[in-house]
N, CA and C atoms as an extended XYZ file, in Angstrom:
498
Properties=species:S:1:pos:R:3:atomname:S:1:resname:S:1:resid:I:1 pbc="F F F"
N        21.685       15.356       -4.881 N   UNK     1
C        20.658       14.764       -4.041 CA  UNK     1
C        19.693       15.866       -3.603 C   UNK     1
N        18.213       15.403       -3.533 N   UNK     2
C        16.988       16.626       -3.192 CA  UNK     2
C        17.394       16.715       -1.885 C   UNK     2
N        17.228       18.460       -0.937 N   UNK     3
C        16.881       18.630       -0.165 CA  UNK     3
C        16.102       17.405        0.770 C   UNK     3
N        15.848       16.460        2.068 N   UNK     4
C        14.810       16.525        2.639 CA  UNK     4
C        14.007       17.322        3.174 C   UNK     4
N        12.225       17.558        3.072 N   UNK     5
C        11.768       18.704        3.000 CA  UNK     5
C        11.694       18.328        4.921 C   UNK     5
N        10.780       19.322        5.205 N   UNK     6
C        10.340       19.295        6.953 CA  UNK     6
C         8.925       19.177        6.532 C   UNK     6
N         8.370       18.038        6.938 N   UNK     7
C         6.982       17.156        7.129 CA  UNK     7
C         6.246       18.412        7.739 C   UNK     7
N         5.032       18.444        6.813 N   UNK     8
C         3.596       19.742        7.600 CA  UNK     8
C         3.557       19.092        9.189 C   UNK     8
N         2.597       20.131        9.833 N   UNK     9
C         2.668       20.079       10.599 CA  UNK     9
C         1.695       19.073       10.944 C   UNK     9
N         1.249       17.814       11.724 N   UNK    10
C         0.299       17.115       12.514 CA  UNK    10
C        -0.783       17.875       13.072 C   UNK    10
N        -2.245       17.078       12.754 N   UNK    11
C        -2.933       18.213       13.753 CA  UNK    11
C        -3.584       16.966       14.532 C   UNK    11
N        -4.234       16.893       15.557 N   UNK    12
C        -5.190       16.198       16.311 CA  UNK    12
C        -6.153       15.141       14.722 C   UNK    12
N        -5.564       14.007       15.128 N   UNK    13
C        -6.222       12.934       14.393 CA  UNK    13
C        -5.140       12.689       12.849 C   UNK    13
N        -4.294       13.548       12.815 N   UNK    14
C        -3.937       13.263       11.763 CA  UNK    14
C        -2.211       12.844       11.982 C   UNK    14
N        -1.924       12.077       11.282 N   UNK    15
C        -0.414       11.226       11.442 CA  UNK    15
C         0.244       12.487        9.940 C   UNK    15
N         1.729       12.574       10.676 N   UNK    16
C         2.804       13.311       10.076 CA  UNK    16
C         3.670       11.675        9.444 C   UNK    16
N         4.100       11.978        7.795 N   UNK    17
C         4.784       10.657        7.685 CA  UNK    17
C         5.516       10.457        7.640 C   UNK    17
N         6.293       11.703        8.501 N   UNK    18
C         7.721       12.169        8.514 CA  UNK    18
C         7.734       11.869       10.007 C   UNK    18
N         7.287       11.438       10.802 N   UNK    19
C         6.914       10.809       12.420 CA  UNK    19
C         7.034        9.331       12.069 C   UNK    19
N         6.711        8.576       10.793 N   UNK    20
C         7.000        7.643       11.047 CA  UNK    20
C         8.386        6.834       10.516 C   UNK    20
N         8.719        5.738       11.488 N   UNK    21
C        10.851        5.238       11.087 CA  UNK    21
C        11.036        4.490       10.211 C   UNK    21
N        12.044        4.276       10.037 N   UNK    22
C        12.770        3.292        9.487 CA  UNK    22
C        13.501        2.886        9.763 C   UNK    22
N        13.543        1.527        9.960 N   UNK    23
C        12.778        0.695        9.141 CA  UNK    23
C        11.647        0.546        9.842 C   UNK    23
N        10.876        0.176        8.569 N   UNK    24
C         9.057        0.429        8.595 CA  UNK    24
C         9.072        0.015       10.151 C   UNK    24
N         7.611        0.377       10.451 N   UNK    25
C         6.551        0.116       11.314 CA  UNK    25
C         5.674       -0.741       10.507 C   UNK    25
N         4.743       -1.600       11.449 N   UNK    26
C         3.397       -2.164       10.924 CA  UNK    26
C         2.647       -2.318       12.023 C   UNK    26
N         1.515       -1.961       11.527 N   UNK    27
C         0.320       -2.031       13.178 CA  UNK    27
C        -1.286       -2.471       11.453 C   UNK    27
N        -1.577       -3.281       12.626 N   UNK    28
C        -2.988       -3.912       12.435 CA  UNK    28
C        -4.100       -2.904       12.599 C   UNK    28
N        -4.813       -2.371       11.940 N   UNK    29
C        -5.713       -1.198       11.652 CA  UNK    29
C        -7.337       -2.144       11.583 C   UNK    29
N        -8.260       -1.409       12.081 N   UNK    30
C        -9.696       -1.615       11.965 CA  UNK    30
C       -10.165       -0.718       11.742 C   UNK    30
N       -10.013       -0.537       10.088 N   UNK    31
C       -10.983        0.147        9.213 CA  UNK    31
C       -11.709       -0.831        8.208 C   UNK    31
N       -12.687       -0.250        7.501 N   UNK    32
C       -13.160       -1.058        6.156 CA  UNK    32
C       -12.052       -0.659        4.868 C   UNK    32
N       -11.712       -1.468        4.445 N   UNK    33
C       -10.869       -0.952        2.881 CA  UNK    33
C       -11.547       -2.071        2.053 C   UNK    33
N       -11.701       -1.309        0.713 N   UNK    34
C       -12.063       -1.831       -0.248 CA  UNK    34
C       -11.921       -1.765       -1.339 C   UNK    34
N       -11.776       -2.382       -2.346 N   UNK    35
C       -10.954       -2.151       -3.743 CA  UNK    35
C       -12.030       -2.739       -4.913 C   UNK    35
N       -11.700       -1.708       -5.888 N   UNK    36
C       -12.650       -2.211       -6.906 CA  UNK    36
C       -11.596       -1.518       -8.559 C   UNK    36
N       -11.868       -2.563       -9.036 N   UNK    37
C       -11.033       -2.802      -10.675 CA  UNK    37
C       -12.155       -3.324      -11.866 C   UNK    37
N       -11.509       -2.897      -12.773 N   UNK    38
C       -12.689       -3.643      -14.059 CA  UNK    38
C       -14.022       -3.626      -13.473 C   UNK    38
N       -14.319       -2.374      -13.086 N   UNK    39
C       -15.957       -2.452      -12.440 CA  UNK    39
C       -16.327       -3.229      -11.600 C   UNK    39
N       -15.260       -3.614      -11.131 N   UNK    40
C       -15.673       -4.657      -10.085 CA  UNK    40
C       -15.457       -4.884       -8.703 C   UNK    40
N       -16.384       -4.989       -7.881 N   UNK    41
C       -15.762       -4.592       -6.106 CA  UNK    41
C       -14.810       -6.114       -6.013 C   UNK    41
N       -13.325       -5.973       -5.871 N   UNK    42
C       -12.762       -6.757       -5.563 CA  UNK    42
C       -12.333       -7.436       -4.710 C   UNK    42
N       -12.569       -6.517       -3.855 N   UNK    43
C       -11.584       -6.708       -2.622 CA  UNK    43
C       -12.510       -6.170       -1.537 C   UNK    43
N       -12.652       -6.831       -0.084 N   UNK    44
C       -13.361       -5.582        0.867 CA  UNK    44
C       -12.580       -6.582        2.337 C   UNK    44
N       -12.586       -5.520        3.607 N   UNK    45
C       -12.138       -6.524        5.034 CA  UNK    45
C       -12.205       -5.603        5.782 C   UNK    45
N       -12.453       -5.362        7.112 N   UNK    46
C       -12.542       -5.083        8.208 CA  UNK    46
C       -11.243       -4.552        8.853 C   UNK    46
N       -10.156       -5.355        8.665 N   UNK    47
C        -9.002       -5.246        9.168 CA  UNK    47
C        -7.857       -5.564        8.091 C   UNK    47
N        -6.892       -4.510        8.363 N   UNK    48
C        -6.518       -4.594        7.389 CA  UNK    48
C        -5.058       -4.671        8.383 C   UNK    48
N        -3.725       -4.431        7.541 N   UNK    49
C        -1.600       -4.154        7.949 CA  UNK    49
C        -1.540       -3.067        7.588 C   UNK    49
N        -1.203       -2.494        8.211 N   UNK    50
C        -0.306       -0.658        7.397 CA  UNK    50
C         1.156       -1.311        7.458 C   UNK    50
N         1.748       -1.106        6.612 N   UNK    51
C         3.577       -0.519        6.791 CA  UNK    51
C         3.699        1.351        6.648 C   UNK    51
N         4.226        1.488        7.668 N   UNK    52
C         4.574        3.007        8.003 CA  UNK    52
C         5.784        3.233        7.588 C   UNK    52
N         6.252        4.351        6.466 N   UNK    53
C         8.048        4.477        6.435 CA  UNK    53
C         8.123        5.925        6.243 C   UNK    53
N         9.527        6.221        7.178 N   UNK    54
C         9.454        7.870        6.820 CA  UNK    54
C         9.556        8.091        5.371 C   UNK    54
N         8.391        9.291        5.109 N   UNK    55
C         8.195       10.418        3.709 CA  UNK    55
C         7.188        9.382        3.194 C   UNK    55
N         6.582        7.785        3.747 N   UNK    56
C         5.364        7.455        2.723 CA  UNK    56
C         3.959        7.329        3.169 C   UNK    56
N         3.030        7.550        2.560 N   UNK    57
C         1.339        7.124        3.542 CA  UNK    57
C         1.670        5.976        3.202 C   UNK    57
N         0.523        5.207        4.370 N   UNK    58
C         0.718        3.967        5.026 CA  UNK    58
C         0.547        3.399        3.341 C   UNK    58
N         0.863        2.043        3.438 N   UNK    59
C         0.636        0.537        2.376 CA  UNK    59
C        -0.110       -0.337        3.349 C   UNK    59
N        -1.453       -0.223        2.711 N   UNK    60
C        -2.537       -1.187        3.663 CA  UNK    60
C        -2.071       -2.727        2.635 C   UNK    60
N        -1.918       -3.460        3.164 N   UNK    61
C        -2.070       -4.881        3.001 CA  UNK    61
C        -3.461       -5.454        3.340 C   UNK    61
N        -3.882       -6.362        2.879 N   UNK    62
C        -5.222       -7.218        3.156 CA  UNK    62
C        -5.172       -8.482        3.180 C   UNK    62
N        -5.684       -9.082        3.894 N   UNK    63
C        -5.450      -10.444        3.912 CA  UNK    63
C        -6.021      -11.258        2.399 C   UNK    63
N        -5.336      -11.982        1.843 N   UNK    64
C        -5.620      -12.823        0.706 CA  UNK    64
C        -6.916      -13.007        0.770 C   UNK    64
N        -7.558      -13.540        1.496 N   UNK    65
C        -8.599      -13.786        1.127 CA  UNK    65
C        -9.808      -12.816        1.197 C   UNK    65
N        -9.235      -11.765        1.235 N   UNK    66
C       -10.703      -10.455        1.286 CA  UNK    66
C       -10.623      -10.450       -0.381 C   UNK    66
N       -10.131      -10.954       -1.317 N   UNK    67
C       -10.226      -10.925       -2.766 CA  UNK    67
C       -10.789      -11.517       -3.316 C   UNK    67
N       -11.617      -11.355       -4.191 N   UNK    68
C       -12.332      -12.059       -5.291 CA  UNK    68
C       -11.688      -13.338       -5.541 C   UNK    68
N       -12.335      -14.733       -5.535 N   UNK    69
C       -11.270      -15.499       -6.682 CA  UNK    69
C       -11.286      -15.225       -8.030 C   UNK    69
N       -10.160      -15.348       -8.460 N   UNK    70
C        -9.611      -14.852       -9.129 CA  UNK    70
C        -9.134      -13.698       -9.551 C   UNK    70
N        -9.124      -12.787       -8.635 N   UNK    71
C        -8.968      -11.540       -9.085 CA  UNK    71
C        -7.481      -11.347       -8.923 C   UNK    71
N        -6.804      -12.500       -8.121 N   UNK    72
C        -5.175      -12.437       -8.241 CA  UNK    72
C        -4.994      -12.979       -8.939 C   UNK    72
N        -3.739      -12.762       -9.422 N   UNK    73
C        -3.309      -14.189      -10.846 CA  UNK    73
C        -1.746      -14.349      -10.430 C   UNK    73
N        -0.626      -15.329       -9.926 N   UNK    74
C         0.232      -15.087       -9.675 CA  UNK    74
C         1.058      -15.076      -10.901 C   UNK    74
N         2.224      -13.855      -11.159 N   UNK    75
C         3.248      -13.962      -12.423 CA  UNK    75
C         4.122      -14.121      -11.763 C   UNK    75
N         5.250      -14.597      -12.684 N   UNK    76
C         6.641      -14.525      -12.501 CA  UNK    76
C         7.993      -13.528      -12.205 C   UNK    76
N         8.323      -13.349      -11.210 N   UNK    77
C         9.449      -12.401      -10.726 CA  UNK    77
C         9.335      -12.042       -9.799 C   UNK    77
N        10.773      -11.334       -9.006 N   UNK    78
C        10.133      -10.986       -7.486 CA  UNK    78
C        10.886       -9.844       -7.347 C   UNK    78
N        11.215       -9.105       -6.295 N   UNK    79
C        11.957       -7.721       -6.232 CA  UNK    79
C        12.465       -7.719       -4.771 C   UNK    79
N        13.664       -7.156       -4.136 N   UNK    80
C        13.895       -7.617       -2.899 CA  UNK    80
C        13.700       -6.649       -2.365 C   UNK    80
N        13.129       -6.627       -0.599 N   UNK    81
C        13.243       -5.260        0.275 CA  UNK    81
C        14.255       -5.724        1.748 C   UNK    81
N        15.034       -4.647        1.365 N   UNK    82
C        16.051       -4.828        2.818 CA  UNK    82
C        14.963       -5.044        3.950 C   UNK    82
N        14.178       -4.962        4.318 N   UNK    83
C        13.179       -4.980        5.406 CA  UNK    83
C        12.024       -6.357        5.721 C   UNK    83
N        11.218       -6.200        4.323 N   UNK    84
C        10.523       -7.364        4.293 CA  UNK    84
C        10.939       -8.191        3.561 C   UNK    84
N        12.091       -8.515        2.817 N   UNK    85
C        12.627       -9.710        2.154 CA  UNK    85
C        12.182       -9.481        0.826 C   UNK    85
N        11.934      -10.889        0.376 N   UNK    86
C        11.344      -11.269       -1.187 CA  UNK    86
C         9.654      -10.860       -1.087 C   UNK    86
N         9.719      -10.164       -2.701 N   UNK    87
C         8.096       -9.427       -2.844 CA  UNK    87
C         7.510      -10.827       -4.072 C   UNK    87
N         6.572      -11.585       -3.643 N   UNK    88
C         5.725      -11.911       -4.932 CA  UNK    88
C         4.980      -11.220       -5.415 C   UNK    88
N         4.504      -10.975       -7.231 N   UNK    89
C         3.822      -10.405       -7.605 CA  UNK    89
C         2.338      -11.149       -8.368 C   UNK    89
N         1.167      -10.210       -7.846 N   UNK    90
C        -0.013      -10.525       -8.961 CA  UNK    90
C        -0.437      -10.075      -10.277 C   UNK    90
N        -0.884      -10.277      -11.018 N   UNK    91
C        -1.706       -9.537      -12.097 CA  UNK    91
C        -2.829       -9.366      -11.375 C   UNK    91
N        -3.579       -8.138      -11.145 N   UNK    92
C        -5.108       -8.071      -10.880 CA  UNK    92
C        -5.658       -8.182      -12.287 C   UNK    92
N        -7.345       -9.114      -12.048 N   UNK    93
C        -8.061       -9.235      -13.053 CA  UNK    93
C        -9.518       -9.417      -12.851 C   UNK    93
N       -10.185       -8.667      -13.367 N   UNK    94
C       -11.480       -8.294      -13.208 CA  UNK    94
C       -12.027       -7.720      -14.200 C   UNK    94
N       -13.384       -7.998      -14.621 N   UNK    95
C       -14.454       -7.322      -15.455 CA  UNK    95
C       -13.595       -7.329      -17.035 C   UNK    95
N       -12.993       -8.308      -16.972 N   UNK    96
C       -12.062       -8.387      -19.089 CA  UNK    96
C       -10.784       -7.559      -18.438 C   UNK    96
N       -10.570       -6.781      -17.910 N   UNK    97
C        -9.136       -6.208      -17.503 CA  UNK    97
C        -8.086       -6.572      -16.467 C   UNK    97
N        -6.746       -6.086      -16.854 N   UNK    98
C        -5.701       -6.624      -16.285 CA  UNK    98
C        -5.101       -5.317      -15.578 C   UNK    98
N        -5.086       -5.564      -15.219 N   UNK    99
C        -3.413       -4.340      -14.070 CA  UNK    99
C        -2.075       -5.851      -13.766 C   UNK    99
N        -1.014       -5.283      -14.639 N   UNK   100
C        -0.257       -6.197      -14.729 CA  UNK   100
C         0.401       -6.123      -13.636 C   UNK   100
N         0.985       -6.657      -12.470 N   UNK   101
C         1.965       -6.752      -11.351 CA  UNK   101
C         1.226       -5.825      -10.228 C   UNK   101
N         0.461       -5.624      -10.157 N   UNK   102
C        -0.058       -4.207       -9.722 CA  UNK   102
C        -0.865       -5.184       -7.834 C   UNK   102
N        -0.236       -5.871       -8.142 N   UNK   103
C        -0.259       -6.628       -6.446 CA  UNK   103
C         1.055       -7.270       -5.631 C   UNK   103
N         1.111       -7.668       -4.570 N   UNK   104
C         2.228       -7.875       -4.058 CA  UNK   104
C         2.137       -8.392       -2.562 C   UNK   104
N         2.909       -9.404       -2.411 N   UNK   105
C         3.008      -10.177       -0.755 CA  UNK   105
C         4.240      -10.517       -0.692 C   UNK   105
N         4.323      -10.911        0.396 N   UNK   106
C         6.064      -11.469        1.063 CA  UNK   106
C         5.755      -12.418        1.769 C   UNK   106
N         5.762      -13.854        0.589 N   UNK   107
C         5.450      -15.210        1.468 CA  UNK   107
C         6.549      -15.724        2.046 C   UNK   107
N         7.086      -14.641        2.666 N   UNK   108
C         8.579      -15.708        3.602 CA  UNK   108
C         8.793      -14.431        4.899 C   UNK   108
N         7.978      -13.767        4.737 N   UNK   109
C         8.110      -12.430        5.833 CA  UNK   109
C         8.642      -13.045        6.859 C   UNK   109
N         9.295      -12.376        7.570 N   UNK   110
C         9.785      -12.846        9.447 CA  UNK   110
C        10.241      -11.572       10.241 C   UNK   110
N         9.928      -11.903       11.409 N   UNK   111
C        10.408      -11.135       12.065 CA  UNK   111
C         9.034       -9.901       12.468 C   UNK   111
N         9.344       -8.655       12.436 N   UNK   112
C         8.150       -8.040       12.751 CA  UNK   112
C         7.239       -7.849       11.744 C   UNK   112
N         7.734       -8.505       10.950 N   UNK   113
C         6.963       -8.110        9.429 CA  UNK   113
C         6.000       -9.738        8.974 C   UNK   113
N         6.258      -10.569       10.254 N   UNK   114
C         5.865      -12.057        9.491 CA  UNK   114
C         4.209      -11.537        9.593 C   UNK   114
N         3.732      -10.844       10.098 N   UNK   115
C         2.617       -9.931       10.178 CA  UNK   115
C         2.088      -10.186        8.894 C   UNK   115
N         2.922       -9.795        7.841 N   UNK   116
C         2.416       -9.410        6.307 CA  UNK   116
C         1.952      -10.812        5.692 C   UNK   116
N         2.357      -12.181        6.596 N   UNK   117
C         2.293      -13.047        5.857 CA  UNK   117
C         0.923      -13.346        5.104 C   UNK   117
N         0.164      -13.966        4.380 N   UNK   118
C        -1.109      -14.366        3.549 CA  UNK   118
C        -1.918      -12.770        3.205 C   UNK   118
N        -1.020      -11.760        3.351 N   UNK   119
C        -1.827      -10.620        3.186 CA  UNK   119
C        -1.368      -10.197        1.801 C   UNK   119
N        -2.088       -8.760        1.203 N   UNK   120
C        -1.449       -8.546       -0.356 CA  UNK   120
C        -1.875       -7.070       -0.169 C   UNK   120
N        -0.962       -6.381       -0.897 N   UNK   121
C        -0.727       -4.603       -1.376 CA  UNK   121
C        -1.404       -4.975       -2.780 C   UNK   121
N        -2.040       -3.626       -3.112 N   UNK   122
C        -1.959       -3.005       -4.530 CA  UNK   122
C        -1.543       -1.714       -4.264 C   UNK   122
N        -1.519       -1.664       -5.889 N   UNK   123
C        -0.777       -0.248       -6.354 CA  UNK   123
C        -2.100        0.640       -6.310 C   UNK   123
N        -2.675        1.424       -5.321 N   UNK   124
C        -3.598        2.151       -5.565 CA  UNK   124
C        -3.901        2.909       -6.768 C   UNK   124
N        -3.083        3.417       -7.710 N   UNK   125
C        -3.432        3.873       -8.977 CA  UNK   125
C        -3.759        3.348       -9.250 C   UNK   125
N        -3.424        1.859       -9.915 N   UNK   126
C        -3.984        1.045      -10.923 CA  UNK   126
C        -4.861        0.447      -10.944 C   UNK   126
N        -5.775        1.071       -9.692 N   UNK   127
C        -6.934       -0.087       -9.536 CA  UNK   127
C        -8.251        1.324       -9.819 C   UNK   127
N        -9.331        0.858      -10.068 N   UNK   128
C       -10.604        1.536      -10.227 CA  UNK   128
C       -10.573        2.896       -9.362 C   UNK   128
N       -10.702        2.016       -7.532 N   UNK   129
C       -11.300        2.877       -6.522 CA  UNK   129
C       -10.621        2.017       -5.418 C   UNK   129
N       -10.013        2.888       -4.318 N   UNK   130
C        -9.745        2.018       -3.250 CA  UNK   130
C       -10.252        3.030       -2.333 C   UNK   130
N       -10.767        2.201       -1.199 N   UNK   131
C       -11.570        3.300       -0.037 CA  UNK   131
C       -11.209        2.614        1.032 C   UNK   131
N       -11.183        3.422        2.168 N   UNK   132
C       -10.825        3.273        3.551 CA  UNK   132
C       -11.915        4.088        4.764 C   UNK   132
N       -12.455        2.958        5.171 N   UNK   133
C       -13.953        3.247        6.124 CA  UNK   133
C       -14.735        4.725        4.736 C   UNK   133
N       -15.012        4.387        3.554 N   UNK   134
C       -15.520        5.443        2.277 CA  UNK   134
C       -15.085        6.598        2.329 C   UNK   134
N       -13.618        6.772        2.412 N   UNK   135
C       -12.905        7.592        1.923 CA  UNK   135
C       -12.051        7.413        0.647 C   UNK   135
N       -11.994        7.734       -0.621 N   UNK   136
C       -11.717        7.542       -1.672 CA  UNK   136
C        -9.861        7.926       -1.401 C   UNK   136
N        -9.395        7.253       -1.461 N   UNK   137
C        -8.121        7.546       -1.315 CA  UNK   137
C        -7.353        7.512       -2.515 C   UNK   137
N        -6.491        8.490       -2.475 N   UNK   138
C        -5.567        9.182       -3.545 CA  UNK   138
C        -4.051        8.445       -3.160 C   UNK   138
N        -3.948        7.796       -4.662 N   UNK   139
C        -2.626        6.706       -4.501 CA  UNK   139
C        -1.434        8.072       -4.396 C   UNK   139
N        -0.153        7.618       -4.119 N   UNK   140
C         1.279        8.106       -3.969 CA  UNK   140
C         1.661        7.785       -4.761 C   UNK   140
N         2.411        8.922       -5.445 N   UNK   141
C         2.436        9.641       -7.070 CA  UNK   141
C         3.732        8.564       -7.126 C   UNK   141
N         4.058        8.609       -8.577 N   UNK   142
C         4.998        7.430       -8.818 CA  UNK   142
C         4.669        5.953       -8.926 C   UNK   142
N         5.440        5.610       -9.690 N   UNK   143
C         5.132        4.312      -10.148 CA  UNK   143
C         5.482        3.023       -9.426 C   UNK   143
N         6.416        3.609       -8.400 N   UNK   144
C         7.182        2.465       -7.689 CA  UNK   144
C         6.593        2.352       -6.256 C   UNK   144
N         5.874        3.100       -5.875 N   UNK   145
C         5.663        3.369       -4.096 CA  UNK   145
C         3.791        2.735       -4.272 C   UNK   145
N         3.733        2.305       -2.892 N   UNK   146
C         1.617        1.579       -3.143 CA  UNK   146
C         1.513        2.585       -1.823 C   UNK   146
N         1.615        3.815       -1.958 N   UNK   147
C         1.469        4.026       -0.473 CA  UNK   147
C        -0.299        4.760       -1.131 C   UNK   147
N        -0.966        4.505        0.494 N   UNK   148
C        -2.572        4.816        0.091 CA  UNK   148
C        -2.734        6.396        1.142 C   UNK   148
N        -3.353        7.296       -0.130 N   UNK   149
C        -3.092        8.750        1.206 CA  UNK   149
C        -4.677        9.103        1.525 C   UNK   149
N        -4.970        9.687        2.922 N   UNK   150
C        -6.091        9.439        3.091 CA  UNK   150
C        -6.233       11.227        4.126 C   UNK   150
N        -6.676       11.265        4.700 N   UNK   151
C        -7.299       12.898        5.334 CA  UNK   151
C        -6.344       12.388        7.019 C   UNK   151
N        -6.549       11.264        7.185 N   UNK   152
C        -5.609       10.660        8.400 CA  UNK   152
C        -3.941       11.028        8.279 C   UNK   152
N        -3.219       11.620        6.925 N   UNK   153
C        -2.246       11.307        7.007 CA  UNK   153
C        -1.995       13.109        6.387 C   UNK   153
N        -0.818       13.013        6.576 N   UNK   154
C        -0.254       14.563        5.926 CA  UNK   154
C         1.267       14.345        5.444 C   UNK   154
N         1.896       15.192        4.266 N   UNK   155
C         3.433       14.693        3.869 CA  UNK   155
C         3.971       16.430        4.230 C   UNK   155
N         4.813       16.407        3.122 N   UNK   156
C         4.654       15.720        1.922 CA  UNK   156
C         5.340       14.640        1.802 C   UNK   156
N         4.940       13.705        0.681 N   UNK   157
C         4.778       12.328        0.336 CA  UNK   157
C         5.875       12.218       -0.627 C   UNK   157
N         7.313       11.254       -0.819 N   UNK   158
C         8.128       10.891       -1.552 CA  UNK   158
C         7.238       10.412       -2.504 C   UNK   158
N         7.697       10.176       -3.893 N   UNK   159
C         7.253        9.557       -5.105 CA  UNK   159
C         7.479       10.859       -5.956 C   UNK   159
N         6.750       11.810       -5.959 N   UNK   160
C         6.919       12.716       -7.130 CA  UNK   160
C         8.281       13.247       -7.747 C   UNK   160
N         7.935       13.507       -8.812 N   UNK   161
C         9.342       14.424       -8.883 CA  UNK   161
C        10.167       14.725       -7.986 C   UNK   161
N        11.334       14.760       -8.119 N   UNK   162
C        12.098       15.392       -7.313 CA  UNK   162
C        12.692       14.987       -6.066 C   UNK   162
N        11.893       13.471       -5.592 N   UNK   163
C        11.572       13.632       -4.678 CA  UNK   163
C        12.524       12.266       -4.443 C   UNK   163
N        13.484       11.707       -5.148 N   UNK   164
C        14.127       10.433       -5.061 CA  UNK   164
C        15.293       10.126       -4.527 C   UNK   164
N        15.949       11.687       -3.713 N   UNK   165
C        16.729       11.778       -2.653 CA  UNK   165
C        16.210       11.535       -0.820 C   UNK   165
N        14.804       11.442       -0.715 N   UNK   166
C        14.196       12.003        0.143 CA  UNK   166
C        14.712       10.292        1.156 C   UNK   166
């Protein structure tokens, strides 16, 4: 099993993500986020969900309807989280292209998490551009984590190498 490392240090304005627990946190944020795929601005809202978990930057959720129609497509399968329950998945689709599964909600959320309900994650890699109040944010390495990293946040950040003891 990896070492856990000791989270940089916090400075004035900036969140350590090793400060935040588990099981998750979620707080309601008023920033602009916006997403764009297949050349296409997909997604934009005012207010957005963070889930906070120690070692990840936040996972902004958006409410369903800050999306294009059609730019979700619902597929088949789901994946479970000890925390928020059952995950549904989307295909994003825009401009002739697909990002297969590369979205995600929890239409049965409860509890502190019923928060998440009609809202949806992407996988920040797989999409064009995702921005937060026009900050270009750099997805969290790995294929399995949607965490979105931004100048607000500092790790280091689980997903990479090495990093699957953390």
């Amino acid at each position: 099993m990896d070492d856990e490392p000791i989270g940089d240090q916090a400075t004035p304005g900036v969140e350590s993500v090793w400060d935040y627990p588990r099981p998750p946190a979620v707080r309601t944020v008023h920033e602009r986020v916006e997403i764009w795929f297949g050349g296409e601005h997909i997604a934009a809202c005012d207010e957005a969900v963070q889930v906070l978990e120690t070692s990840h930057p936040p996972t902004y959720y958006l409410p369903q309807s800050a999306f294009e129609d059609g730019a979700l497509v619902p597929v088949r399968g789901t994946t479970f989280c000890e925390f928020k329950g059952v995950a549904s998945y989307f295909d994003v689709v825009a401009g002739g292209r697909t990002a297969e599964r590369a979205a995600w909600h929890y239409p049965d959320a409860r509890g502190r998490y019923a928060v998440l309900l009609g809202h949806v994650a992407v996988m920040p890699g797989l999409m064009d551009r995702c921005t937060v109040d026009g900050e270009e944010v750099v997805p969290q390495e790995g294929g399995f984590y949607g965490g979105w990293i931004t100048s607000k946040v500092t790790g280091p950040f689980k997903g990479a190498p090495g990093t699957l003891g953390w």
